[in-house]
Wavefront OBJ file of the C-alpha trace (Angstrom):
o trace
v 56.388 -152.084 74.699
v 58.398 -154.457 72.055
v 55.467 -154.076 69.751
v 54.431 -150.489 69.768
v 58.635 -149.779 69.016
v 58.519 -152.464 65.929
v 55.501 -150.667 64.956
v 57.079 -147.166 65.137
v 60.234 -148.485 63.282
v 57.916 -149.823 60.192
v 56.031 -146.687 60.192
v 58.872 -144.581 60.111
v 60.803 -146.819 57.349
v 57.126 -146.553 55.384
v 57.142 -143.014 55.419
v 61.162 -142.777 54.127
v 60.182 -144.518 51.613
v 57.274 -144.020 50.359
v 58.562 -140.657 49.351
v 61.054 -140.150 47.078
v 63.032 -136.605 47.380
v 63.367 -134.000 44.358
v 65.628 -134.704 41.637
v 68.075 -131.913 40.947
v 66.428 -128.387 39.974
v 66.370 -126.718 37.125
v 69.676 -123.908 36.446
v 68.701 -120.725 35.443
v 68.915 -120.038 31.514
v 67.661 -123.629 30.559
v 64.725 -124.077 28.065
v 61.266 -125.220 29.309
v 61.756 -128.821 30.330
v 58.476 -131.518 29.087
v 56.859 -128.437 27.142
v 54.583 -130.779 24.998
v 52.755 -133.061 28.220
v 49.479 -133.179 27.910
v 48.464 -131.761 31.298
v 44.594 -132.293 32.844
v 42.989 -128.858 33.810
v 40.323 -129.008 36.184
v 38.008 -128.069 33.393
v 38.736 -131.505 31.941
v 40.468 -129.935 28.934
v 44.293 -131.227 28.430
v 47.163 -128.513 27.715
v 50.508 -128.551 27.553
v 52.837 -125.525 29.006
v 54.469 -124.792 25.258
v 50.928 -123.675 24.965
v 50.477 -121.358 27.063
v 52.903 -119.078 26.520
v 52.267 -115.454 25.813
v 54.242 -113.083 24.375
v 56.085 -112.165 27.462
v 56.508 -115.576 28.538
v 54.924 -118.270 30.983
v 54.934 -118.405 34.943
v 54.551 -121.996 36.049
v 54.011 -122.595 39.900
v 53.468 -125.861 41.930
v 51.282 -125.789 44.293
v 48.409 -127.968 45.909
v 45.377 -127.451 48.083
v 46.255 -128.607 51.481
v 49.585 -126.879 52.333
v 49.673 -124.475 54.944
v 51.725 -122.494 53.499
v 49.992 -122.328 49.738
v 46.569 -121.423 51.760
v 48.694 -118.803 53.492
v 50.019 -117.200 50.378
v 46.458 -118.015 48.724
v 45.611 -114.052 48.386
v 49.238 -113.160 46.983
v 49.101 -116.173 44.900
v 46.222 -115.034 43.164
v 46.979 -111.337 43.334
v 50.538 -112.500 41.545
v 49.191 -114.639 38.981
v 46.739 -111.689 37.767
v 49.175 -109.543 37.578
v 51.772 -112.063 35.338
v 48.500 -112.780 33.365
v 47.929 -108.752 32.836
v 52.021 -108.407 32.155
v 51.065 -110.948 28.676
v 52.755 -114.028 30.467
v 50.792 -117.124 30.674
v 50.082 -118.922 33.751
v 49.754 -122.032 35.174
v 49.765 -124.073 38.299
v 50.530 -127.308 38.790
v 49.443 -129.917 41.726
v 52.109 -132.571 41.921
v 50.926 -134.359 45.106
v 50.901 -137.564 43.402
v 51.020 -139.689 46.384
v 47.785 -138.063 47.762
v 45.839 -137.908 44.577
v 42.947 -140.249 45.784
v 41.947 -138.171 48.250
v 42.478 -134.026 49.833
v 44.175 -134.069 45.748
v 42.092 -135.379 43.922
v 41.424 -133.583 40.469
v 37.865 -132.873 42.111
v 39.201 -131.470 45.246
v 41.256 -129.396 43.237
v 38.650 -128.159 41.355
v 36.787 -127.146 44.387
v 39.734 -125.797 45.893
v 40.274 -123.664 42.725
v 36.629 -122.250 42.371
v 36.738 -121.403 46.015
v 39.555 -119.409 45.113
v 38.394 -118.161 42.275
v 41.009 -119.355 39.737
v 41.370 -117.827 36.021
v 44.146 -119.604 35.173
v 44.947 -123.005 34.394
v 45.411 -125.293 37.732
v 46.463 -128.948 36.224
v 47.252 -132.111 37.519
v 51.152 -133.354 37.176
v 50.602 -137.154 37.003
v 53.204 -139.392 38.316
v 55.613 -136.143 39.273
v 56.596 -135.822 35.600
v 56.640 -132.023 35.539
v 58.178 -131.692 39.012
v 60.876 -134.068 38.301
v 61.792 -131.999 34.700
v 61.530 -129.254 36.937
v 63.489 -130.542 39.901
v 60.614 -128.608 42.400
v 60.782 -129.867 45.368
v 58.282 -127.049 47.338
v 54.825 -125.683 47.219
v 54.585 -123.391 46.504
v 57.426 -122.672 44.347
v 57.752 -120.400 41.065
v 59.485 -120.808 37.789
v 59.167 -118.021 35.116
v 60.066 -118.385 31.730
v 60.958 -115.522 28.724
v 59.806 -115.137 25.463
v 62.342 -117.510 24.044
v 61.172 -120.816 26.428
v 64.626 -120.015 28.986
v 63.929 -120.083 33.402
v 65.233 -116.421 34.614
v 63.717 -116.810 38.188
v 62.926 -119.727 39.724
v 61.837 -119.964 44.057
v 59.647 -117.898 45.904
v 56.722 -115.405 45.908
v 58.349 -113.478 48.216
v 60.720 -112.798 51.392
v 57.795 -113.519 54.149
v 55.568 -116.654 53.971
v 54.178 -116.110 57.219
v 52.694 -112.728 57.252
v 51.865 -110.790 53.903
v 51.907 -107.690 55.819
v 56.070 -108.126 56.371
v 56.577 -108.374 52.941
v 60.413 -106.355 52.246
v 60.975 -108.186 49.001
v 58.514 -109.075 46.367
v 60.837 -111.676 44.301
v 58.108 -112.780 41.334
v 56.853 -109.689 40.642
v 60.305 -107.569 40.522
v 61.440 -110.784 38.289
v 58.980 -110.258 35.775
v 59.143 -106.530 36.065
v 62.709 -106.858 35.481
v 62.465 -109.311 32.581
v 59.670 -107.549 30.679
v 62.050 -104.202 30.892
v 64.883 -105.969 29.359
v 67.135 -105.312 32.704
v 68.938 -108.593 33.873
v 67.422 -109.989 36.943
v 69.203 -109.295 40.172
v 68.039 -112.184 42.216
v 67.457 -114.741 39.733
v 67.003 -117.691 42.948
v 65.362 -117.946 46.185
v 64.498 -120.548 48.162
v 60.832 -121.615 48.730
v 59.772 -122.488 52.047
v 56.924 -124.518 51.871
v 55.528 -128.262 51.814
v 57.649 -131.136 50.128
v 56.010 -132.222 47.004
v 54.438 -136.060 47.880
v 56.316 -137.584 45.250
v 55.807 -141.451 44.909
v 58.259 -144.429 44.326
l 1 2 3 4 5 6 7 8 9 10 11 12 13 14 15 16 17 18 19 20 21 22 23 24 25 26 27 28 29 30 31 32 33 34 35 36 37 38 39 40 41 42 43 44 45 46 47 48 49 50 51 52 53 54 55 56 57 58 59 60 61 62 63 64 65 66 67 68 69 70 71 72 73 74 75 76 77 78 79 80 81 82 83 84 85 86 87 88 89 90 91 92 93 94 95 96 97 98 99 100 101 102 103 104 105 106 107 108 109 110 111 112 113 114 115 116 117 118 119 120 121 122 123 124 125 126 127 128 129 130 131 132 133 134 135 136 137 138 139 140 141 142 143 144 145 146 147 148 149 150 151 152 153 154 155 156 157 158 159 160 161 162 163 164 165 166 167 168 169 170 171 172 173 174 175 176 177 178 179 180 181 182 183 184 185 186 187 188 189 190 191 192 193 194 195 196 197 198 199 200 201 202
């Protein structure tokens, strides 16, 4: 009985620790953080965000392929990012599950994960956390949009229901980039993302 609670204690203080938490997040009106990181695509091409914006701006999103929640919102997801993409804002997602990169991860998984889905977008790994430390995203999946001129005017989530897409009230992405591409200021500007905790390392 000693043994099995010494064992519990050591696997609980390996899993507090072998995760670090988010560092602060990102406050609305501040310029694209790490812009220039070269990023891996799962076409094996390397990009960096500044690049991808358009002239409307750039919608970044974390996400991964085994959350529950990201494979729940997998048909808004992609119905979203379409729509940013046809709105001239550049898109791209970003898997920052560094502490489960050699395996369910993996830049191969992800690029099965992404075909299955169908992808047109750019879906890159974030090595080490870099981006999702900059970023201070601590979800997935969670959003950050970006203007014309490189500053965050919505950051959170897709929208007000993660678990059912048919009890959708509020559609928080899309009226943020509605809103921002008509010049009107953004009424909710933050939301909070409900989703899986990024596996940082330490």
């Amino acid at each position: 009985m000693k043994t099995i609670f010494l064992y519990s204690c050591v696997l609980t203080l390996i899993l507090i620790t072998a995760f670090r938490p988010a560092p602060p997040a990102l406050p609305i009106g501040a310029d694209l953080p790490k812009g220039t990181v070269k990023l891996k695509d799962i076409s094996g091409k390397e990009i960096t965000l500044q690049e991808q914006f358009k002239a409307n701006g750039l919608l970044v999103m974390f996400s991964c392929n085994t959350c529950p929640v990201v494979k729940g919102y997998q048909q808004r997801t992609n119905t979203i990012c379409k729509y940013a993409a046809q709105q001239d804002l550049g898109v791209v997602l970003l898997n920052s599950n560094e502490a489960y990169r050699a395996d369910n991860e993996s830049l191969e998984a992800m690029r099965n994960y992404a075909g299955n889905q169908q992808y047109q977008w750019f879906y890159v790994v974030d090595k080490n956390n870099e981006l999702a430390d900059a970023f201070g995203a601590s979800r997935t999946p969670e959003c950050f949009v970006f203007n014309s001129k490189g500053k965050l005017v919505y950051k959170g989530a897709i929208d007000d229901n993660p678990g059912d897409a048919g009890g959708v009230r509020k559609e928080y992405l899309k009226t943020a980039i509605d809103d921002m591409i008509a010049g009107k200021d953004i009424a909710v500007k933050e939301t909070r993302s409900v989703g899986c905790s990024i596996k940082r390392v330490n």
